[in-house]
C-alpha positions in Angstrom: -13.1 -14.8 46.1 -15.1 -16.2 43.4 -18.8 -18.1 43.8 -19.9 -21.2 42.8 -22.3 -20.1 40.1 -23.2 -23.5 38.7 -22.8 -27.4 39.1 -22.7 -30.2 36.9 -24.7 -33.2 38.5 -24.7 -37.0 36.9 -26.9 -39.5 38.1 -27.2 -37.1 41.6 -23.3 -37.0 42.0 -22.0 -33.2 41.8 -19.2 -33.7 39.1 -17.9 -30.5 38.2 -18.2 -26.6 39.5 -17.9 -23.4 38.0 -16.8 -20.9 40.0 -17.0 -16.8 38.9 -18.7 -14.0 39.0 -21.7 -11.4 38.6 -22.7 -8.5 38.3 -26.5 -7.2 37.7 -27.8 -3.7 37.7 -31.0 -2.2 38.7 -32.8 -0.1 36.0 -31.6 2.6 37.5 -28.6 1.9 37.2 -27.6 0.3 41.1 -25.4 -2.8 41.9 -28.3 -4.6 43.2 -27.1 -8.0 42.5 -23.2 -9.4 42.9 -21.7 -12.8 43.1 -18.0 -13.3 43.4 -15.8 -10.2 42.5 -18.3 -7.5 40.5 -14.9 -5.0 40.3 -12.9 -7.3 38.8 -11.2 -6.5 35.5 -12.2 -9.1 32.8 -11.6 -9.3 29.1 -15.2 -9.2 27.7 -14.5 -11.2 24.3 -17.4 -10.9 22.2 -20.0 -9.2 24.4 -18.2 -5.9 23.1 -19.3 -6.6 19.8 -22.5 -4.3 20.0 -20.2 -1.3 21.2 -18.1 -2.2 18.4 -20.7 -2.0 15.9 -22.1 0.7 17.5 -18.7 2.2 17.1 -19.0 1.9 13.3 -22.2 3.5 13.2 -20.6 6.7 15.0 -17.6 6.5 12.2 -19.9 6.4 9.2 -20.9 3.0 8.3 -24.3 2.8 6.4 -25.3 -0.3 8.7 -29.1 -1.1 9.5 -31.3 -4.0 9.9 -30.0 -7.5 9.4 -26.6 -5.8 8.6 -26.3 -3.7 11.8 -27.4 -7.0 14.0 -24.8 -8.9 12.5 -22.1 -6.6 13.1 -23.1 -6.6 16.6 -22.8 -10.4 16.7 -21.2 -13.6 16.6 -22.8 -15.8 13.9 -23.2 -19.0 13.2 -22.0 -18.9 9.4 -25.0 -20.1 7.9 -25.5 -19.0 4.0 -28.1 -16.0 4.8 -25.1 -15.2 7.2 -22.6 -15.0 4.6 -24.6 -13.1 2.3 -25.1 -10.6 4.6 -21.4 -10.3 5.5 -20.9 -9.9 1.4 -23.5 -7.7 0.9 -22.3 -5.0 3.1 -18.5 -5.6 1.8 -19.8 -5.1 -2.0 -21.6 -1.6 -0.6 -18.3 -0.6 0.7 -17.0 -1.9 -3.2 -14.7 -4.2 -1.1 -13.8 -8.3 -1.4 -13.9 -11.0 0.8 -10.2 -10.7 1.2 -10.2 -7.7 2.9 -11.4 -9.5 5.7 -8.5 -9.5 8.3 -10.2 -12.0 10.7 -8.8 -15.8 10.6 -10.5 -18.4 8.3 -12.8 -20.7 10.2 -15.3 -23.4 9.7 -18.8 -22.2 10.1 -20.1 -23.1 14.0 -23.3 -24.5 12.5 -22.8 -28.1 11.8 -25.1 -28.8 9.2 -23.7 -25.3 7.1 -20.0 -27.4 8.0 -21.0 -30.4 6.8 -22.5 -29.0 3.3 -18.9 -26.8 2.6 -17.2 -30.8 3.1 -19.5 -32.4 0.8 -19.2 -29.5 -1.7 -15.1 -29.8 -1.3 -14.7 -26.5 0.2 -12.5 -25.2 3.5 -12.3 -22.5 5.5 -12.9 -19.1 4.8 -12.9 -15.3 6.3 -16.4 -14.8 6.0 -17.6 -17.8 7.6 -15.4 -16.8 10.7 -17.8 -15.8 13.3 -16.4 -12.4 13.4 -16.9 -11.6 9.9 -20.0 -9.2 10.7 -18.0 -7.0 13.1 -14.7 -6.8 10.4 -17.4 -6.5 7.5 -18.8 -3.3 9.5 -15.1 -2.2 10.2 -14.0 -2.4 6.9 -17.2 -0.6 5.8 -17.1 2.4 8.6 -13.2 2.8 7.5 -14.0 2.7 3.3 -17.1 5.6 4.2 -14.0 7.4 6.4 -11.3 7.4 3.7 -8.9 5.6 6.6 -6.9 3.1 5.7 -8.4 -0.4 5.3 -4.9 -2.8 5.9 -4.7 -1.6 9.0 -8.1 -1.5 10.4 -7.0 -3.6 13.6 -4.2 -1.5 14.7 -5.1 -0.1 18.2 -4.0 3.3 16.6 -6.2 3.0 13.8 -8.7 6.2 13.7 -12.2 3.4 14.2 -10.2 1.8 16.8 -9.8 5.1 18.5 -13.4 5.7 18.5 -13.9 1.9 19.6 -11.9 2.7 22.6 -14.2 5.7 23.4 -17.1 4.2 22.8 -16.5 1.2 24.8 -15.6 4.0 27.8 -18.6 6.0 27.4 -20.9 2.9 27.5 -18.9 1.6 30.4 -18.4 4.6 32.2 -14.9 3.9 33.0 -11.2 4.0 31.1 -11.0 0.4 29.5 -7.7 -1.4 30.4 -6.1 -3.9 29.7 -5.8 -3.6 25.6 -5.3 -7.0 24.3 -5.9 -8.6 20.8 -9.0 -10.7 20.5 -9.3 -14.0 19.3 -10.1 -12.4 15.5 -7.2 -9.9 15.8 -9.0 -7.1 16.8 -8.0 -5.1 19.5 -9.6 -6.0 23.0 -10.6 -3.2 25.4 -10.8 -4.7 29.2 -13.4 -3.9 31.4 -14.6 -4.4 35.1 -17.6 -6.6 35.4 -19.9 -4.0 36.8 -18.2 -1.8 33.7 -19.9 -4.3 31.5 -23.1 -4.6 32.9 -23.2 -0.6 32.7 -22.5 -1.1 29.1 -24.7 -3.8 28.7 -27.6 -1.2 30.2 -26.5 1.4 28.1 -27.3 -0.9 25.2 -31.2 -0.5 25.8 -31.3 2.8 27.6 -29.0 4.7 25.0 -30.6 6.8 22.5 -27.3 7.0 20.6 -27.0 2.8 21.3 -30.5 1.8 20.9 -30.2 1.6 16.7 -28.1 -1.1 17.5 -29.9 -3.0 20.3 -33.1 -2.8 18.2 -31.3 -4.2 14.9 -30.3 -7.0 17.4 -33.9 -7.3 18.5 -35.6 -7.7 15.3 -33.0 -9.6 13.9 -31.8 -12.1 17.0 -31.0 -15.2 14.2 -28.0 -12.4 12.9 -26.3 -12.4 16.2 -26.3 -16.0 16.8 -27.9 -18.2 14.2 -30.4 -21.0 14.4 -30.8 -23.0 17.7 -28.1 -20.3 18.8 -28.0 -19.4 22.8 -27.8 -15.6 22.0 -30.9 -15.9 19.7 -32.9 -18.1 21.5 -32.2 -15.7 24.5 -33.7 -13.0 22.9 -36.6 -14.1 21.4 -38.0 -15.9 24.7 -37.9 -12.9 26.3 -38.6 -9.8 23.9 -36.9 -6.4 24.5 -34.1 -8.3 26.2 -30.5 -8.6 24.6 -28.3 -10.6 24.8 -24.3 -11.7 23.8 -22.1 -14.1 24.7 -18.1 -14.5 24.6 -15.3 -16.7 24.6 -13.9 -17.8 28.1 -16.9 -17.7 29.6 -18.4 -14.3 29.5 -22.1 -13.2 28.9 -23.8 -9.9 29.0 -27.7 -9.2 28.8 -30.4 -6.3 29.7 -34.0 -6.1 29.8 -35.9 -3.2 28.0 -36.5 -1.9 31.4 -32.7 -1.4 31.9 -31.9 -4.5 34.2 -28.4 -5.6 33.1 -26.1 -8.7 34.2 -22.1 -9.5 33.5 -20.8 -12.9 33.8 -17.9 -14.1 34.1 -17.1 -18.4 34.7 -13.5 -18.1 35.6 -12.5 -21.3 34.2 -13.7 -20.1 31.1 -16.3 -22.5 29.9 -19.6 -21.2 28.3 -21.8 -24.0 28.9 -23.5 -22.6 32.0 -23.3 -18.3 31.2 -27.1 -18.0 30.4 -28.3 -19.9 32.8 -26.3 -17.9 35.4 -27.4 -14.7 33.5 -31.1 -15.7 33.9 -30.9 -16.4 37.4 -29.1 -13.1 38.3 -32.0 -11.4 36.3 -34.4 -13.1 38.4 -32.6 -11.8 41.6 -33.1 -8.6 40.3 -37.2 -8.9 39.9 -37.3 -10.1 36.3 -39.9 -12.7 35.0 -37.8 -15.5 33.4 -40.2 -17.9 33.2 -40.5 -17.5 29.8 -37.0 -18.6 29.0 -37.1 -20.9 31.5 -35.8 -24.0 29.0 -32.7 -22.1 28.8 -31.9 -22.1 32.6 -30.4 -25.8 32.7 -28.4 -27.7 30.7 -29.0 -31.3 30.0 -26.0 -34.1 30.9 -26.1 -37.0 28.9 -24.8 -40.7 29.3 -25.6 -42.6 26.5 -26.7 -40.5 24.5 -29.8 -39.4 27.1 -30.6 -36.7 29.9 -28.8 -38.5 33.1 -28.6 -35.1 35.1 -28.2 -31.5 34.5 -25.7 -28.4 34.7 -27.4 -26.3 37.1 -27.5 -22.8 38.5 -26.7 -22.4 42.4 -27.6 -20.6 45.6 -25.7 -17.4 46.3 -23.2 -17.6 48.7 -21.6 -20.4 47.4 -17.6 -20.4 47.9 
């Protein structure tokens, strides 16, 4: 049975629902805080993408900084974006083209809008998940595997993907499905995530990669980006969002929430993630901005997509 995790209210008149689920850990390590189904299996989308990078790392990829956050991210496909994807493809003495993920319009608008005017399409490396298939690419090249089949569930780095998505769970993953990039897709329960989510900050193996994502927050989103913004309101936190409504995020303490909006909508994720890490004892204030989301008619605020009590069926 899933909750009612958030409402979407115009002029006072509940209009919408999203109904889903939660789970949030205690630093050490406890349920402490479910809504819905915590044990259900989900497919975690892009809030693998730390593991994943941190799965590169393990394999041999020379990934730090600005680099190593961007691997572990979902960017916008600004330009400082895309140099960074290039940069660490021409370390690996690799193309563009080796890029296996789809071409895609950048996400930010105003980088979209300057490709149109300049008469240019989509591209690989503006695909939001160039980072992850640069860092892929690069962990394979310092490897000697083969790089045309980098996203073959049997590929050697997929192998250690799979393991090190189980160790930072602490479970089997299953399902294996193919992501919306091509990669393969390792599923997970909800309180698997959150565990791996924790593991993120807690980790001294993982913590290279949740610090790169720290100092580096614009790399895993981009500017104005939920993810970023996330992170930077509350410092030590991090945070990652995915497709079909799913969001991960810990605290440096080692509070960690999974969430998952069944219907698969994003717009509501962090502002559920903030309130289930305010169940759990954590000062949110801080991001507090981020915990509604206006409705507009007209072109102005008429109402808000908000967060609701638990308990709600």
């Amino acid at each position: 049975m899933y909750d009612v995790l958030a409402e979407v209210v115009r002029n006072g008149f509940v209009e919408s629902r999203h109904y889903g689920s939660v789970a949030g850990l205690a630093p050490d390590g406890t349920l402490a805080y479910t809504r819905g189904d915590a044990g259900e299996t989900v497919l975690p989308r892009s809030t693998t993408k730390p593991f994943q990078a941190l799965a590169c790392l393990k394999a041999g990829a020379p990934l730090d900084g600005e680099r190593l956050a961007i691997a572990a991210g979902s960017h916008a496909g600004e330009d400082f974006h895309v140099k960074t994807v290039e940069a660490i493809l021409a370390d690996a003495n690799l193309p563009a083209g080796a890029l296996r993920c789809p071409p895609s319009w950048p996400e930010d608008e105003p980088a979209k809008a300057a490709l149109i005017r300049a008469g240019e399409g989509e591209s690989r490396v503006r695909m939001n998940c160039s980072g992850k298939h640069a860092a892929m690419l690069a962990a394979s090249a310092a490897r000697g595997w083969p790089l045309d089949t980098y996203l073959d569930p049997g590929h050697p780095l997929q192998q250690v993907v799979e393991q090190v998505t189980a160790d930072c769970a602490g479970e089997e993953p299953s399902p294996v499905a193919v992501d919306g990039c091509g990669a393969p897709l390792f599923g997970l329960t909800l309180t698997g995530l959150a565990r791996a989510a924790r593991s993120l900050v807690l980790s001294r193996d993982a913590r290279p990669v949740a610090d790169a994502m720290r100092a580096h927050p614009e790399y895993v989103g981009g500017t104005g980006h939920p993810n970023t913004e996330f992170m930077r309101a509350l410092p030590g936190s991090v945070a990652k969002g995915g497709a079909e409504g799913v969001f991960v995020a810990a605290t440096a303490e080692g509070h960690a929430v999974a969430v998952k909006v069944i219907d698969g909508s994003p717009r509501a994720t962090t502002a559920i993630a903030l309130r289930a890490l305010a169940a759990l004892g954590v000062d949110t204030t801080p991001a507090g901005r981020l915990g509604t989301v206006p409705v507009l008619g007209g072109g102005r605020p008429v109402g808000e997509i908000r967060t609701t009590e638990e308990g709600r069926t």
